[in-house]
C-alpha positions in Angstrom: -197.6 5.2 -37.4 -197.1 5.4 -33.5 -198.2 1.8 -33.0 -195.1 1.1 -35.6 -192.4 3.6 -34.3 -193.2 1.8 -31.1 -192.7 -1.5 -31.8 -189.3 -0.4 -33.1 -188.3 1.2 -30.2 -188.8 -1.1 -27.6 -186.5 -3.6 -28.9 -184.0 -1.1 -29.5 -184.2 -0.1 -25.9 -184.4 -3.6 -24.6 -181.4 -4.4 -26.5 -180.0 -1.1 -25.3 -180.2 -1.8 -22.0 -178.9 -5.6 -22.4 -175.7 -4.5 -24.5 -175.1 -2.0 -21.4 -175.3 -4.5 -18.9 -173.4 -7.1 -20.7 -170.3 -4.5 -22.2 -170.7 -2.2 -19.4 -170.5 -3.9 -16.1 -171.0 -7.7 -16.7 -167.7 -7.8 -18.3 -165.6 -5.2 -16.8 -166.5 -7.0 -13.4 -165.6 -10.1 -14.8 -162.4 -8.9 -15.9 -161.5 -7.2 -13.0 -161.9 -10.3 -10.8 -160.3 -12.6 -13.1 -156.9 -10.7 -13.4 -157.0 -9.7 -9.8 -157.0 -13.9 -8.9 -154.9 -14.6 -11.9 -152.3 -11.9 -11.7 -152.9 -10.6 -8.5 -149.6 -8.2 -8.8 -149.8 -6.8 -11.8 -153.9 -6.2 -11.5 -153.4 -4.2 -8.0 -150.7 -1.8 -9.9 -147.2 -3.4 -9.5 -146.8 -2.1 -6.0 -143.2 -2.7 -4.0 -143.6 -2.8 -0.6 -140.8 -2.4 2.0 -141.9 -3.3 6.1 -145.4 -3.4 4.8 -145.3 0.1 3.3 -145.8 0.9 0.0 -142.6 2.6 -1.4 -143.1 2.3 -5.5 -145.2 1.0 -8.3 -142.9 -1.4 -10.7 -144.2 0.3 -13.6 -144.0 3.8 -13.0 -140.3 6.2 -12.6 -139.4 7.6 -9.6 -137.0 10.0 -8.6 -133.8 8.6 -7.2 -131.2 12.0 -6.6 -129.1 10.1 -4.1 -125.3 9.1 -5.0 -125.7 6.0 -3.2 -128.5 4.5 -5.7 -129.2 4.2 -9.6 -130.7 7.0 -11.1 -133.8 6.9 -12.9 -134.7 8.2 -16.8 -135.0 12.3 -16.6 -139.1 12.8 -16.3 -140.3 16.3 -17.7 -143.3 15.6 -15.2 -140.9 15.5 -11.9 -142.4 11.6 -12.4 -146.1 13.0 -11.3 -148.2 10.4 -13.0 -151.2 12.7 -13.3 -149.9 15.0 -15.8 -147.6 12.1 -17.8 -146.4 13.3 -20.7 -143.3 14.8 -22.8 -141.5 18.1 -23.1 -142.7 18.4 -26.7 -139.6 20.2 -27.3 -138.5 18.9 -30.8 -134.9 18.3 -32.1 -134.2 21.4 -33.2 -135.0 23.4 -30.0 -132.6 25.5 -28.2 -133.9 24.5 -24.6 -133.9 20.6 -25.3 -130.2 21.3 -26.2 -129.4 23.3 -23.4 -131.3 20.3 -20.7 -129.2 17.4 -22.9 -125.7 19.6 -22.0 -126.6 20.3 -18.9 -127.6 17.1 -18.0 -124.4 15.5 -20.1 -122.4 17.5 -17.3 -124.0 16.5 -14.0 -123.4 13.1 -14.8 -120.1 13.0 -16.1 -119.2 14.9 -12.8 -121.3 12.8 -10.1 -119.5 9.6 -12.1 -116.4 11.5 -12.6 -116.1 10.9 -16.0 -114.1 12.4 -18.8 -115.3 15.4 -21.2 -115.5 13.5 -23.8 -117.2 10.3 -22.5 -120.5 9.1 -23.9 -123.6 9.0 -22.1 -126.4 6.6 -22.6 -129.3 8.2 -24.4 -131.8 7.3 -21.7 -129.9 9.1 -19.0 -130.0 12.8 -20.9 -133.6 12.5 -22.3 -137.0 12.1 -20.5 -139.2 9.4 -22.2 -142.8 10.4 -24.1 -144.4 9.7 -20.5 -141.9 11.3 -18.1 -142.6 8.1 -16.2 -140.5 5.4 -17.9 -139.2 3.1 -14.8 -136.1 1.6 -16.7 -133.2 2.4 -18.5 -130.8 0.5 -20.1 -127.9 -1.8 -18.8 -125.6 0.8 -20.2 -126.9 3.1 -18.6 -127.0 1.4 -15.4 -123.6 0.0 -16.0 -122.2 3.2 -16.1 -123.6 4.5 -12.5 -121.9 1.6 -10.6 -118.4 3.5 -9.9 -120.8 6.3 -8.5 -122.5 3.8 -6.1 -119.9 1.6 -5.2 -118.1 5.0 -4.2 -120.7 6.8 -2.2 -121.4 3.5 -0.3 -117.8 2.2 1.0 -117.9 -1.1 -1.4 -114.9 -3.4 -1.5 -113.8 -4.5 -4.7 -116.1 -7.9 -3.8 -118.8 -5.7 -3.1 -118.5 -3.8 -6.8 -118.2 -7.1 -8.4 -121.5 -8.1 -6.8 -123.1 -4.8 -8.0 -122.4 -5.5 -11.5 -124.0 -8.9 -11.2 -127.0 -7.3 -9.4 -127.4 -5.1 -12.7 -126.9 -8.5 -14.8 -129.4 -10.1 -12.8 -131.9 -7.7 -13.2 -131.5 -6.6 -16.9 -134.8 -8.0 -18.2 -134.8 -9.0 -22.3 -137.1 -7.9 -25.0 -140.3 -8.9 -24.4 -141.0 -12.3 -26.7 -137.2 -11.9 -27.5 -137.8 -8.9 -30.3 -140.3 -5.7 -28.8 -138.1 -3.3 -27.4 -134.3 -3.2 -26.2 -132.9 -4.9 -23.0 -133.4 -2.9 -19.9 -133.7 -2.3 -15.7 -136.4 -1.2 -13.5 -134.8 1.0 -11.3 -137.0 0.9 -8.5 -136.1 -2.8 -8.4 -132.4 -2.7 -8.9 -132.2 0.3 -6.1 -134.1 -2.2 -3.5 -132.2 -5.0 -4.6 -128.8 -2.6 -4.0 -130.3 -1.5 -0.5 -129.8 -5.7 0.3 -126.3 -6.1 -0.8 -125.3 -4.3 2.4 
């Protein structure tokens, strides 16, 4: 009975300990050193660097509360990646309402835009991650007034701005996932060269 059990066993741990080297650090190390030679961006975290210094990751929000650049996506998370997630407030709540109006109002007034003028969804709530690093063209679109005001553009200047945000509206990805839309972090570095 023993002699049997064991002669089970010990192929079942042999293969155990195979599978585990193979799945568990065979192939993640493979992985790992293939995308880091293949895309050597994307597989070291999509990081923007200004003067050598890191100042962003591509693929995570960041707050940008200046008039003189794009603002991002509203983050329930104050865009700390560690905690990501949503308010969980649903569409019935009080507070959500309250954080939509009151965030309808700040940027009709930092745009100085009518009452009555409709803002881009993206811009009044936060996305399931808090950490969403785009927003759409509209949305973008609509902060270049705001910009081209808080940093002294000429009418050439503004024109160019709008291009920018042309330039870097990306499309859906293989032409039908998901809407068109701009990394802010991007945009706002590619704005900081316009001058």
């Amino acid at each position: 009975m023993f002699n049997e059990f064991t002669k089970q066993l010990l192929p079942a741990l042999r293969m155990l300990l195979v599978l585990t080297v193979l799945t568990g650090i065979l192939y993640p190390v493979a992985i790992t050193l293939a995308a880091g030679v293949i895309f050597p961006y994307q597989a070291n975290g999509s990081l923007e660097k200004q003067n050598d210094q890191v100042i962003g990751s591509a693929l995570i929000g960041q707050s940008f509360a200046s008039d003189r650049y794009f603002w991002p996506r509203p983050s329930a998370v104050s865009y700390n990646p560690l905690p990501s997630g949503a308010t969980n407030l649903g569409p019935t709540s009080a507070a959500l309402k309250q954080q939509m109006d009151e965030r309808a109002a700040a940027i009709r007034a930092a745009n100085k835009l009518p009452d009555d003028a409709v803002i881009p969804t993206d811009l009044l709530f936060a996305s399931a991650s808090g950490l969403d690093p785009h927003i759409s063209p509209d949305a973008a679109r609509l902060q270049i007034n705001r910009i081209a005001a808080a940093r002294g553009f000429t009418p050439d200047q503004t024109a160019k701005l709008t291009s920018l945000v042309d330039d870097f509206t990306e499309s859906p990805q293989l032409g039908f996932l998901g809407q068109p839309r701009v990394n802010v972090l991007l945009l706002n570095i590619a704005l900081d060269g316009l001058e």
